[in-house]
N, CA, C and O of each residue as an XYZ file, in Angstrom:
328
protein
N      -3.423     14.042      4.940
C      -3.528     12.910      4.032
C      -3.578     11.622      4.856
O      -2.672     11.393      5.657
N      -4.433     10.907      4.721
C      -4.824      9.569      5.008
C      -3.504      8.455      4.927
O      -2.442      8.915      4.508
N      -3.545      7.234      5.257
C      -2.733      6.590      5.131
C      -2.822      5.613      3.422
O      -2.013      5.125      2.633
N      -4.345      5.748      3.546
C      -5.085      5.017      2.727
C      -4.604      5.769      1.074
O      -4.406      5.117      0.048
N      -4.470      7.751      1.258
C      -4.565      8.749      0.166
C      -3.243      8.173      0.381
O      -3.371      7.022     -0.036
N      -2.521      8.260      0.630
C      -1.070      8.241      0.881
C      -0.162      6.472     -0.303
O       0.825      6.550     -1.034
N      -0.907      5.349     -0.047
C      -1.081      4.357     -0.654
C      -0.978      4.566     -1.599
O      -0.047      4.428     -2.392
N      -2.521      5.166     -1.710
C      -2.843      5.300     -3.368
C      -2.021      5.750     -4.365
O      -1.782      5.284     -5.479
N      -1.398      7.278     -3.474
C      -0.248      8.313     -4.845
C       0.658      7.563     -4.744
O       1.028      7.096     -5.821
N       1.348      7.141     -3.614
C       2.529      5.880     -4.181
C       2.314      5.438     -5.612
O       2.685      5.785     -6.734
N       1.340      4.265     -4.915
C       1.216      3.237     -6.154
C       0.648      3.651     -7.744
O       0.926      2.987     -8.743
N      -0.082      4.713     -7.746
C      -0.033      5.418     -8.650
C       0.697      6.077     -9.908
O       0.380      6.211    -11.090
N       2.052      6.508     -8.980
C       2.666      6.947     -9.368
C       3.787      5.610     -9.929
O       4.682      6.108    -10.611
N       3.871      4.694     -9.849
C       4.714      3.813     -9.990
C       3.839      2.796    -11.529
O       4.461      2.363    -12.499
N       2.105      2.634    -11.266
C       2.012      1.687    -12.067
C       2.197      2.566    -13.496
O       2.592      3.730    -13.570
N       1.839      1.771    -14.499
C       1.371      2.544    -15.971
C       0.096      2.086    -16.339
O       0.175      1.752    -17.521
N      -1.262      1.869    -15.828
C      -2.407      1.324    -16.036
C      -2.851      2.229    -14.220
O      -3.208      1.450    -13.337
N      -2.792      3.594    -13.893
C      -3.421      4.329    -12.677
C      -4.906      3.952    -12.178
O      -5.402      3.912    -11.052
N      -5.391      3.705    -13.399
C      -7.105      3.965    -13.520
C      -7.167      2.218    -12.673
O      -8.098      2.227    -11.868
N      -6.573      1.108    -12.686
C      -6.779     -0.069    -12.530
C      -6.617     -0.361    -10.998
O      -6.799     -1.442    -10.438
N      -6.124      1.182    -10.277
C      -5.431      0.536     -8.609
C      -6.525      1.150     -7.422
O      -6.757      2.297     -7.042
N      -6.973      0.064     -7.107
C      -7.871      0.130     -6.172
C      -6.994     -0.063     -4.866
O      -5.972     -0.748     -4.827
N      -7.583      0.698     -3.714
C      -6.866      0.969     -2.114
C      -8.347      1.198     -0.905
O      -9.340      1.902     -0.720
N      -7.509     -0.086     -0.281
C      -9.023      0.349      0.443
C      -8.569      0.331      1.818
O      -7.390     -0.019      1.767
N      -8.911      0.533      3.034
C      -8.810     -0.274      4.317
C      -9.307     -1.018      4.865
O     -10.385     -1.014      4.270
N      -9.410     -1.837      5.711
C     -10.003     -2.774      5.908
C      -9.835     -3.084      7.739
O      -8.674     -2.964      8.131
N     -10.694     -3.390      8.636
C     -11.136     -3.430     10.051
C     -10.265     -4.293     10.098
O     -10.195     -5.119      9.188
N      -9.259     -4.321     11.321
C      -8.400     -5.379     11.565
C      -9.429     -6.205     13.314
O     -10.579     -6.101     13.740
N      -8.832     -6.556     13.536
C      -9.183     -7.310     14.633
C      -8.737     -6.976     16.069
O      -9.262     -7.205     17.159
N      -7.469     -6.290     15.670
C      -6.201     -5.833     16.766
C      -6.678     -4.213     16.378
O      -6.697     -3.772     15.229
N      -6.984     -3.586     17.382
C      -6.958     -1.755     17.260
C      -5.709     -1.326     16.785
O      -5.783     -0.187     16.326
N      -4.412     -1.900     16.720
C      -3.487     -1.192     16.867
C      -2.848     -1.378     15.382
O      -1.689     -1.142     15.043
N      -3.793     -1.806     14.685
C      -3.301     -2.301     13.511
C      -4.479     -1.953     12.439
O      -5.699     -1.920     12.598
N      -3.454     -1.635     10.971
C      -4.573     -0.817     10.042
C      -3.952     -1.906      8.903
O      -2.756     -2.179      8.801
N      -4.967     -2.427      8.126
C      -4.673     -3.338      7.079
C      -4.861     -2.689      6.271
O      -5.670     -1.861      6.690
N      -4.511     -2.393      4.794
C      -4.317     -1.812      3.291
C      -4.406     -2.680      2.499
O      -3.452     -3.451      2.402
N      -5.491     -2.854      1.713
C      -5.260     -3.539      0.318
C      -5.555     -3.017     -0.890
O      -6.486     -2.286     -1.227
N      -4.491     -3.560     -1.621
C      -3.721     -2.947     -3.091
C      -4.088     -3.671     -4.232
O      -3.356     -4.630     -4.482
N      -5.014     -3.471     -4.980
C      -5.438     -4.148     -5.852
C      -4.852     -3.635     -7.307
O      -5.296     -2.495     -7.446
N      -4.151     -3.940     -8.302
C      -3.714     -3.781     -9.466
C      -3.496     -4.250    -10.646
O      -2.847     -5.244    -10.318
N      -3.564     -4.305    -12.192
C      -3.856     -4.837    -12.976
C      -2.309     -5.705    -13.026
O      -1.250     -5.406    -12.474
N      -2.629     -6.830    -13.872
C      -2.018     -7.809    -13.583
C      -0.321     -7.490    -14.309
O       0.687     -8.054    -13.884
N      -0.323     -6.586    -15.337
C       0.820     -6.150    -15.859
C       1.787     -5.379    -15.056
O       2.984     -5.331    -15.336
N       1.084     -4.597    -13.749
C       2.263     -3.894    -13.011
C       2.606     -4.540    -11.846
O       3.392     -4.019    -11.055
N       1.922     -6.011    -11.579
C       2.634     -5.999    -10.292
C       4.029     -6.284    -10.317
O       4.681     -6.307     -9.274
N       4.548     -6.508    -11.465
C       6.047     -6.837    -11.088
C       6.678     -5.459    -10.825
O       7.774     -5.394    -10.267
N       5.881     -4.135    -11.289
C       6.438     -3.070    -10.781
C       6.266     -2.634     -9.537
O       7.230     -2.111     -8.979
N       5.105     -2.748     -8.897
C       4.558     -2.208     -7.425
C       5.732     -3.516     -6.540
O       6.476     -3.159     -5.626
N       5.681     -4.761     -6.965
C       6.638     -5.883     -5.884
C       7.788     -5.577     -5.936
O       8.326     -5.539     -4.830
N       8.463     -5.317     -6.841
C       9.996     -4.881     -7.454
C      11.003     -6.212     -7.245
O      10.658     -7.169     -6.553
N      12.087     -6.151     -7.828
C      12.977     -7.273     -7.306
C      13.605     -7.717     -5.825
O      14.213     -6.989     -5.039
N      13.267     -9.173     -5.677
C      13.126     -9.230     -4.490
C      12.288     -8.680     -3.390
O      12.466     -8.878     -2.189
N      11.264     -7.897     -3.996
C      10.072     -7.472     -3.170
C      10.448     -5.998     -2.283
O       9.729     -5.431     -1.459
N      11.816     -5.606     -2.758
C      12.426     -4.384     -2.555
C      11.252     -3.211     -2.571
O      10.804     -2.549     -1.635
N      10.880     -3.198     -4.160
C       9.600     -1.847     -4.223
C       8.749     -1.846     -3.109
O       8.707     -1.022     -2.196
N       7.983     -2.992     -3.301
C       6.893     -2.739     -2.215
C       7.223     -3.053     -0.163
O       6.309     -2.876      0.642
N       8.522     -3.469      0.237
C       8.997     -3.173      1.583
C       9.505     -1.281      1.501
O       9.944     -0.491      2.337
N       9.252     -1.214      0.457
C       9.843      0.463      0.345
C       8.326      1.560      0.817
O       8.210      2.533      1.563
N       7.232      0.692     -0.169
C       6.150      1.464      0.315
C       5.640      0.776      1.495
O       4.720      1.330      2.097
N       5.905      0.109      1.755
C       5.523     -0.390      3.211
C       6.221      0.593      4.567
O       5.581      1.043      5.518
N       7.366      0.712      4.369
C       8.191      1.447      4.864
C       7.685      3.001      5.075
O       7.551      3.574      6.157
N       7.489      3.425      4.022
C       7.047      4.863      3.986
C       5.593      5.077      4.578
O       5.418      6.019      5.350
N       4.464      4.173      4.217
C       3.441      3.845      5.088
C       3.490      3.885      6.369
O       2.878      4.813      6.898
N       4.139      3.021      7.153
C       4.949      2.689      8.370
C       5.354      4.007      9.441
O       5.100      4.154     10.636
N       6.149      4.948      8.393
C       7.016      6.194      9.029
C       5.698      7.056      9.223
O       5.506      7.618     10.301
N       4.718      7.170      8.100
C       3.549      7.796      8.162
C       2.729      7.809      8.974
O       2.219      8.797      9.503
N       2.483      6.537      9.187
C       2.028      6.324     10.579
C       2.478      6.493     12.188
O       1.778      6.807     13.150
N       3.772      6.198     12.128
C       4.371      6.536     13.251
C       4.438      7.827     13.707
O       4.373      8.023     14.921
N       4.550      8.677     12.995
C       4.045     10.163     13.066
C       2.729     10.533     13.565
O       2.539     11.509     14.291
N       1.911      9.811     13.200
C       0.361     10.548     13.310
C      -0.252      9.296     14.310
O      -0.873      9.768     15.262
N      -0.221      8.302     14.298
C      -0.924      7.559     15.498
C      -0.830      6.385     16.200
O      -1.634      5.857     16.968
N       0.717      5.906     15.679
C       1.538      5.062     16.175
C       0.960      3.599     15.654
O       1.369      2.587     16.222
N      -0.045      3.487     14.513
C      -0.566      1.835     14.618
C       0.222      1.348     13.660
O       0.864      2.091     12.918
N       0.257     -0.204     13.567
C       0.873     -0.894     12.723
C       0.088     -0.932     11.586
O      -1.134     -0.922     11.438
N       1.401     -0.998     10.482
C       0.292     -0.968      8.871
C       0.573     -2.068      8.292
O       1.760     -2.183      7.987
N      -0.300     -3.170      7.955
C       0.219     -3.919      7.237
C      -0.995     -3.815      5.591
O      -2.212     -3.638      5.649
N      -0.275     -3.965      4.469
C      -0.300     -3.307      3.214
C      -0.277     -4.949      2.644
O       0.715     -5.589      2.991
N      -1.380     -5.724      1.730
C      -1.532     -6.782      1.152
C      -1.795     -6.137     -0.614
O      -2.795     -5.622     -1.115
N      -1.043     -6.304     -0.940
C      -0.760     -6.474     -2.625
C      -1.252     -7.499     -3.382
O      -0.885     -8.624     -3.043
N      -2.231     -7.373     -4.632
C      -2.568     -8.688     -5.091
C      -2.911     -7.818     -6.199
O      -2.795     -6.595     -6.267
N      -3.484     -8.886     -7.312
C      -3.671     -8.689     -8.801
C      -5.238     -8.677     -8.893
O      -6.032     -8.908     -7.981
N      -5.525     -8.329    -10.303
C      -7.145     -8.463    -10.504
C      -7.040     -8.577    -11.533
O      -8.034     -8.728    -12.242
């Protein structure tokens, strides 16, 4: 599983509007680094951010460990609405 497949069932599993969450990757500049963006309808982001931004340092986190396992790059994961 991808880092990218991996994103997706997270956030999936968390919104209530599934069909609305787009995940893509995106070319960073730095090799050592993999950018993620999280696109979601505007009603769940208070669920994917969580209080204090707790939820989503959680999937950041788990992203993170995922990676460190399989190819050591940094993940950074950008969350926004549509």
């Amino acid at each position: 599983m991808t880092l990218v497949e991996l994103t997706e069932k997270i956030i999936k599993n968390i919104v209530q509007d599934d069909e609305a969450v787009s995940v893509k990757e995106f070319p960073s500049d730095n090799e050592k680094e993999i950018i993620i963006e999280v696109l979601i309808s505007d009603s769940d982001i208070g669920r994917v951010i969580g209080k204090n931004g707790k939820t989503a340092n959680a999937i950041r986190t788990l992203v993170q460990a995922s990676s460190s396992l399989k190819d050591g790059k940094y993940v950074k994961i950008n969350i926004d609405k549509f």
